[in-house]
C-alpha positions in Angstrom: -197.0 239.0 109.7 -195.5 239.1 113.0 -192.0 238.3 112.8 -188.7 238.0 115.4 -185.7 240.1 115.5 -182.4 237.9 114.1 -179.1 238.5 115.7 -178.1 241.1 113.3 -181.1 243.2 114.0 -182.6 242.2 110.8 -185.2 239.5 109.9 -184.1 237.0 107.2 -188.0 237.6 105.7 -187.6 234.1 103.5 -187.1 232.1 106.4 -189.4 233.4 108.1 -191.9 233.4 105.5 -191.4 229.4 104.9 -192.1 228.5 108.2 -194.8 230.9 109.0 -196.7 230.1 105.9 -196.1 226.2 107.3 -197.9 227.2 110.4 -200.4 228.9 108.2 -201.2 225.4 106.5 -201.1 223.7 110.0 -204.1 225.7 110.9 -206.1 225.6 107.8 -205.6 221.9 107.0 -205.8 220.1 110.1 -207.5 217.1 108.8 -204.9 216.4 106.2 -201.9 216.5 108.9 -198.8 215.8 106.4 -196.1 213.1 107.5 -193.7 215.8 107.7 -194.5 219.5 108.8 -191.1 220.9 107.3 -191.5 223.8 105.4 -191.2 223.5 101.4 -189.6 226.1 99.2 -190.7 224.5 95.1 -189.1 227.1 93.0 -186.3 225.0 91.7 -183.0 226.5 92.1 -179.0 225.6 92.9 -177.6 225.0 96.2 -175.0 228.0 96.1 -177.9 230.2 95.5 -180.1 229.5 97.8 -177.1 229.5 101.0 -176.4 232.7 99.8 -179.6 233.9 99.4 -180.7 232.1 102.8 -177.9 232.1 104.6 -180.0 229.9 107.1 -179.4 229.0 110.1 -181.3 225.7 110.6 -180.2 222.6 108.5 -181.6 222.5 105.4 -182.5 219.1 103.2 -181.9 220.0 99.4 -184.1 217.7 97.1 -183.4 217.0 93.5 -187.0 215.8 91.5 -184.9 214.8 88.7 -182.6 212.4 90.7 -186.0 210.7 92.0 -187.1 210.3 88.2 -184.0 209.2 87.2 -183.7 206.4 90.0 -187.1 205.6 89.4 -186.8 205.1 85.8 -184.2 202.7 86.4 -185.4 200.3 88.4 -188.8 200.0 86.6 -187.2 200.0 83.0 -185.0 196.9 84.2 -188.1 195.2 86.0 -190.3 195.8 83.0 -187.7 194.2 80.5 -187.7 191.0 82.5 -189.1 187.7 81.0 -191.8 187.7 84.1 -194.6 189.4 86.0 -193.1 192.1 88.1 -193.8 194.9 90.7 -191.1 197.9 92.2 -192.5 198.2 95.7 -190.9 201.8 97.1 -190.0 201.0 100.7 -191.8 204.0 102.5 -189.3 204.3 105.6 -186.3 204.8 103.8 -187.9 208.6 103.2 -191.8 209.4 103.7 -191.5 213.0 103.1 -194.5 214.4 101.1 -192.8 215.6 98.4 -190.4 212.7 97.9 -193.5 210.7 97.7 -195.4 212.7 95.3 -192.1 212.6 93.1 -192.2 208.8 92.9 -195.6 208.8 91.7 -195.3 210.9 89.1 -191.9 209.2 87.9 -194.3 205.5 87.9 -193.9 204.0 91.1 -197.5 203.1 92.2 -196.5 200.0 94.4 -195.5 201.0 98.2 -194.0 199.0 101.2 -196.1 200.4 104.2 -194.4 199.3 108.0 -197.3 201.0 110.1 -200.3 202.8 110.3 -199.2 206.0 110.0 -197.3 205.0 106.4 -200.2 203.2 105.3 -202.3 206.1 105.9 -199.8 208.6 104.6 -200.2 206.9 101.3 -203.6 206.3 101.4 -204.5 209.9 101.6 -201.8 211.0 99.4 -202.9 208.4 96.5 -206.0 206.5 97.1 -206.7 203.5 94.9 -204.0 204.9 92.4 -201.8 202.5 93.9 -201.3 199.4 96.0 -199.7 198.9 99.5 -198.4 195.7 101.3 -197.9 195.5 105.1 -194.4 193.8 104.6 -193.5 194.1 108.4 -193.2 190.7 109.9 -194.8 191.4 113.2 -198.0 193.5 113.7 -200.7 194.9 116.0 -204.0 193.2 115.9 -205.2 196.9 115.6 -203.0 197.3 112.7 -203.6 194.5 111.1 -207.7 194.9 111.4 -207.2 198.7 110.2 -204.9 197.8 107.4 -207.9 194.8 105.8 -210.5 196.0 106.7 -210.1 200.4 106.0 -207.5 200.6 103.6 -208.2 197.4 101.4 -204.7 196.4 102.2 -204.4 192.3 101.5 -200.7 191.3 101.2 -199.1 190.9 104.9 -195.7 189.3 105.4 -194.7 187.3 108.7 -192.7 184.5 110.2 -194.3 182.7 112.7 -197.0 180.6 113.1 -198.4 183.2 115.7 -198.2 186.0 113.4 -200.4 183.9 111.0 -202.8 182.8 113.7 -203.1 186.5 114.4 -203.6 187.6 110.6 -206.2 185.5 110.3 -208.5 185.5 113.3 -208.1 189.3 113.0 -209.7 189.1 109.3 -212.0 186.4 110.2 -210.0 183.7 108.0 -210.3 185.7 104.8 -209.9 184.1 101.5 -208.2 186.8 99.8 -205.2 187.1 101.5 -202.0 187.5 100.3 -199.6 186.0 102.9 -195.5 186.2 102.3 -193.3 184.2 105.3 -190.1 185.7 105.8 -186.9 183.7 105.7 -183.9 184.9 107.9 -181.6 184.8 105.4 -177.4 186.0 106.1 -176.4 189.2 105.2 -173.0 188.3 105.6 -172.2 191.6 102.7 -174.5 194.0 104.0 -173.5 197.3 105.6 -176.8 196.6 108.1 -177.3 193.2 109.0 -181.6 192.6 108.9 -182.3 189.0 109.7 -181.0 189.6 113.4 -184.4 190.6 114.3 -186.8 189.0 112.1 -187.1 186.0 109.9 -187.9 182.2 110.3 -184.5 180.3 109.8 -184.6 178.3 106.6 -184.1 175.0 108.3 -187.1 175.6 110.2 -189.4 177.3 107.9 -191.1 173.8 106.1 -193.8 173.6 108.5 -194.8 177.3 108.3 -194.7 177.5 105.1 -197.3 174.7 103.8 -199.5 176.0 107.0 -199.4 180.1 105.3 -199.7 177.9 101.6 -202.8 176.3 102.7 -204.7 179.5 104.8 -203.7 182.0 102.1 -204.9 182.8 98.4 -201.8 184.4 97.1 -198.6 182.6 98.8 -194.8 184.4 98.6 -191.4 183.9 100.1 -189.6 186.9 100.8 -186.3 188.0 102.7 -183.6 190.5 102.5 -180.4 190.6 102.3 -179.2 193.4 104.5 -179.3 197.3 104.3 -176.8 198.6 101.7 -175.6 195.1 100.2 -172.2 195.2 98.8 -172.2 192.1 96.3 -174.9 191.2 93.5 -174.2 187.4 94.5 -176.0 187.8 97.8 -179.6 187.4 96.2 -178.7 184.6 94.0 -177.7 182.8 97.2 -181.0 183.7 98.6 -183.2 182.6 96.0 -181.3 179.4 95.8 -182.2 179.1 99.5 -185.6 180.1 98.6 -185.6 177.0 96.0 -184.6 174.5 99.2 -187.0 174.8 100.9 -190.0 175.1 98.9 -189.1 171.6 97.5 -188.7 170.3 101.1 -192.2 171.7 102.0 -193.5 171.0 97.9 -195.8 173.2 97.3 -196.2 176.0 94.7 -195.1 179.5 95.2 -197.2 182.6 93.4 -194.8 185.4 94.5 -191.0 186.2 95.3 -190.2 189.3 97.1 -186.3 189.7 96.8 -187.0 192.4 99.3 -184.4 195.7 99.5 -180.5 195.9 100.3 -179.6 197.8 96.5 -176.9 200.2 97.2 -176.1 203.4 96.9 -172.4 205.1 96.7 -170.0 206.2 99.4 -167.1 207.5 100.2 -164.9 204.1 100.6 -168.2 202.2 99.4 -168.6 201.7 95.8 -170.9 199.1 95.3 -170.6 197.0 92.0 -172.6 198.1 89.5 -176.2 198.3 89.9 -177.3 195.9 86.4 -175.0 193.3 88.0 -177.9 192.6 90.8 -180.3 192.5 88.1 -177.8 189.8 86.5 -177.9 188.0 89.3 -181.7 187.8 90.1 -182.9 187.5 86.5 -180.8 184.8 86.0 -181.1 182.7 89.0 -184.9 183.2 88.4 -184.7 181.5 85.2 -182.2 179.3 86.1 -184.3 178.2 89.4 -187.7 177.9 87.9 -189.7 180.9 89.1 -189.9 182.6 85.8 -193.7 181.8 86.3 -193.8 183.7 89.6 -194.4 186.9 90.4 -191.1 188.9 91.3 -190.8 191.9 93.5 -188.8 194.2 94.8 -188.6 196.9 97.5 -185.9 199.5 97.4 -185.6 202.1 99.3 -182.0 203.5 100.1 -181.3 203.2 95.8 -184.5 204.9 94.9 -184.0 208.0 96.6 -180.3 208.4 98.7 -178.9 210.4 96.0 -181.7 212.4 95.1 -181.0 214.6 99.0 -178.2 216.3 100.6 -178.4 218.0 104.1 -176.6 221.5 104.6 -175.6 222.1 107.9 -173.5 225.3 109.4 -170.1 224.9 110.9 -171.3 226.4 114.8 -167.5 226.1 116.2 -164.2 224.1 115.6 -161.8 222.3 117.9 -158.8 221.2 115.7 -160.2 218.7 113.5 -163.4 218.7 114.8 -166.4 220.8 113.7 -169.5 221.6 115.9 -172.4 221.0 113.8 -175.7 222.7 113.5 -177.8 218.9 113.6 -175.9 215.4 114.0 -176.7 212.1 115.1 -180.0 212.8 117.2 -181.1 214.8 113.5 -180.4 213.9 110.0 -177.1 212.3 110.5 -177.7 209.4 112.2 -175.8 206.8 109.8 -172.7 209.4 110.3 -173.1 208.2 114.0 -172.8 204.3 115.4 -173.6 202.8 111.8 -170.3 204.6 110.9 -171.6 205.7 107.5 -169.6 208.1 105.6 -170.5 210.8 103.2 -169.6 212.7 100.6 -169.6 216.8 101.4 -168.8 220.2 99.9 -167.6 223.2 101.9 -169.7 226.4 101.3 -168.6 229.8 102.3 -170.5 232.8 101.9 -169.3 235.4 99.2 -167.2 238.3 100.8 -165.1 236.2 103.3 -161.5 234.8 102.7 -161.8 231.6 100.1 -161.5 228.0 101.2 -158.3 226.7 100.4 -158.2 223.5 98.0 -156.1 221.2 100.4 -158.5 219.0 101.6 -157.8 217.6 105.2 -159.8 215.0 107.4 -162.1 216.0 110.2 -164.7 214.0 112.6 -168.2 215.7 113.3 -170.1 216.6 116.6 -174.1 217.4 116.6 -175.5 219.7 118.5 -177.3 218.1 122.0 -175.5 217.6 124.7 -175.2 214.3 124.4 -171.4 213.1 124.0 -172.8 210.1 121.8 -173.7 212.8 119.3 -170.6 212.0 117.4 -169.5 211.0 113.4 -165.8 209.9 113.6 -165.8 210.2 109.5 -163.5 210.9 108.1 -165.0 213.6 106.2 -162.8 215.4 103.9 -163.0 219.3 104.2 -160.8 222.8 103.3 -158.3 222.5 106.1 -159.0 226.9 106.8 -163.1 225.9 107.4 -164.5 227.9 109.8 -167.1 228.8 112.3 -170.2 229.9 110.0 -169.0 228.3 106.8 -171.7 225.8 105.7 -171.4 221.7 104.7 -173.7 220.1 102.0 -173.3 216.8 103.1 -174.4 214.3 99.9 -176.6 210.3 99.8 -178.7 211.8 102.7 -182.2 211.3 100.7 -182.4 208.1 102.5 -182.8 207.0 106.2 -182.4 211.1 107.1 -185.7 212.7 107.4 -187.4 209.6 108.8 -184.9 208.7 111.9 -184.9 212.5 113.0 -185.8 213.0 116.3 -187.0 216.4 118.8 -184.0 215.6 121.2 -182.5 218.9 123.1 -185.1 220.6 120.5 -183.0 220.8 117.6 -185.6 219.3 114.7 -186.2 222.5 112.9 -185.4 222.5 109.6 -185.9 223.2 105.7 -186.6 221.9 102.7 -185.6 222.9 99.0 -185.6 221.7 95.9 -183.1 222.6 93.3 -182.0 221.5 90.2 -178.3 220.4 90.9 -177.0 216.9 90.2 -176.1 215.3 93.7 -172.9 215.2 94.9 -172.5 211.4 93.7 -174.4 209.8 91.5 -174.4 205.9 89.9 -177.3 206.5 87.9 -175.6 209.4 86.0 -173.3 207.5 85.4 -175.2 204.8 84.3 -177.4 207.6 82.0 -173.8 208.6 80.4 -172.7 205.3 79.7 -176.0 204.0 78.0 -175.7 206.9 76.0 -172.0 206.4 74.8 -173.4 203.0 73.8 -176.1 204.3 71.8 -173.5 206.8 70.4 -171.6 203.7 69.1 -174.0 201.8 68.2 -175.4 204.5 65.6 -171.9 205.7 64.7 
């Protein structure tokens, strides 16, 4: 295996043997081209082992299987309980990584929210007829659109115009098995991302779209969302009481309700309320408002898998309190960046140097392109001695990391690991432990 000489004058022979054996794959399985080329090492392991180990010098994305199971456990045990029909839709771009993917399924999620071609045939190829996809992005290609019906059986589409269902439906030659959801623009006045800016029909103008989709299509739904990590439960019963408006004004009868995404995840300075509170408040308002007969969904994303990831990046160079970063806004940080997000991180130095000392001080981040915008204010608390090759496992990056990285200045390479830690935060741990101190007193 030809191989390069590192800076030491030594090869690190595991690195180079994950990315060579990637290449390997590349050549020998061209017709199954993965969403994501990054190498994969499976033997599960910790974090501290494999830096030291590694010592790598390329960021590296740390995946923990049993965070994905536990996540999706959750949110399918408190669908399933529900008093109506109900599907858990995984939101593919939140992380369509291979393995991620392949972790879902096995832990029961068979229902996926595809936003292109290239998801839908990512999970087509992965899965098959095992599962069931629905083109939940409001505007679309005719190409995409034709593709999606007519070569991947896909039959649930959402929009929010009248266009969009002109479109739909002279690209599937007015088919009668359509399943045809109109998106209502709906505030996302507690939502760290705000997602009715760019699509969604405002309520007050929806009546006439809506009995046009109820008559063209044979399965008819209302969905929305409420906004990228939403920071109160009572945002979705506002919605669905929206919802309830204006299907009376256009009176006619609704077969599915798509409550969309927007379940948080925990950050520094960001602790959402606790995660059965949103079930509260959709369960009850869907009782409450009549649509127990309907068909509920859901489609999270960012609470499914943020926690299950962490990045590890290597300090390249400090300037007082800021650290030069091996990847940043342009890679796997881009939340860190204009979004503002912050997360949690561990220091990590390698065996044999000086300790990090326990006082914790704040510190802002810059990536590694030239670009001055490549910038994460933080604050991100760190050992005030850190140091130029000391490493950062930055947590809640299982979300919204992989997808938005980009080849800018050339900086995309990277690995992937799976290990066996718990993540840095967790609310379903939390969660686990306190159902089980309730079972504990309940048998005591």
């Amino acid at each position: 295996m030809e191989q390069e000489q590192g800076y030491d004058g030594a090869v690190n022979s595991k690195i180079h043997y994950l990315f060579n054996a990637e290449k390997n794959a590349e050549k020998t399985n061209k017709g199954s081209k993965q969403f994501f080329q990054t190498p994969v090492k499976n033997n599960l392991s910790t974090v501290e082992k494999e830096v030291g180990e590694l010592k790598p010098s390329v960021p590296v994305y740390f995946i923990r299987p049993n965070s994905i199971k536990r996540a999706a456990s959750f949110f399918l045990k408190k669908f399933s309980s529900a008093k109506f029909p109900s599907d858990v839709l995984y939101s593919v771009k939140s992380n369509p990584d291979v393995a991620v993917l392949k972790h879902l399924f096995d832990s029961g999620i068979k229902h996926f929210d595809v936003a292109s071609m290239a998801e839908v045939k990512l999970i087509n190829e992965l899965f098959g007829d095992a599962v069931k996809m629905y083109f939940m992005h409001p505007i679309k290609s005719r190409e995409a659109i034709f593709d999606a019906y007519f070569n991947h059986g896909i039959r649930d589409f959402s929009l929010d115009s009248s266009d969009e269902l002109k479109k739909i439906l002279e690209v599937t030659n007015n088919a009668k098995d359509l399943g045809l959801h109109v998106r209502l623009a709906i505030p996302n006045s507690h939502a760290a991302i705000d997602l009715s800016g760019k699509f969604g029909i405002l309520p007050s103008e929806s009546v006439g779209l809506i009995r046009k989709v109820r008559a063209a299509a044979d399965r008819f739904g209302i969905c929305f969302h409420v906004g990228s990590q939403c920071m109160d439960p009572i945002e979705y019963r506002n919605a669905l009481a929206i919802t309830k408006e204006v299907l009376e004004q256009a009176k006619v009868k609704v077969d599915v309700i798509d409550v969309g995404g927007g379940f948080p995840s925990s950050y520094p300075g960001m602790t959402p309320p606790d995660l059965h509170s949103y079930f509260d408040e959709i369960f009850d308002s869907i009782n409450q408002l009549g649509f127990k007969d309907c068909r509920i969904w859901c489609e999270p994303g960012r609470a499914l898998v943020a926690e299950s990831g962490s990045l590890l990046v290597r300090v390249e160079g400090r300037k007082k309190n800021m650290l030069y970063l091996n990847d940043g806004t342009y890679g796997g940080l881009f939340d860190a960046g204009f979004p503002g997000f912050i997360y949690p991180t561990k220091a990590i130095r390698i065996k044999g140097k000086t300790e990090l000392t326990s006082n914790n001080v704040a510190f802002g981040f810059y990536g590694p392109t030239c670009d001055s915008l490549d910038s994460m204010k933080g604050p991100f608390y760190l050992p005030e001695n850190i140091a130029e090759g000391d490493y950062i496992e930055i947590g809640q990056l299982g979300a919204y990391s992989r997808s938005i990285r980009t080849d800018f200045n050339g900086f995309n390479k990277n690995l992937q690991i799976e290990v066996i830690d718990e993540p840095l935060v967790s609310m379903y741990q939390e969660i686990h432990e306190q159902e089980d101190s309730l079972n504990f007193a309940a048998k005591v």
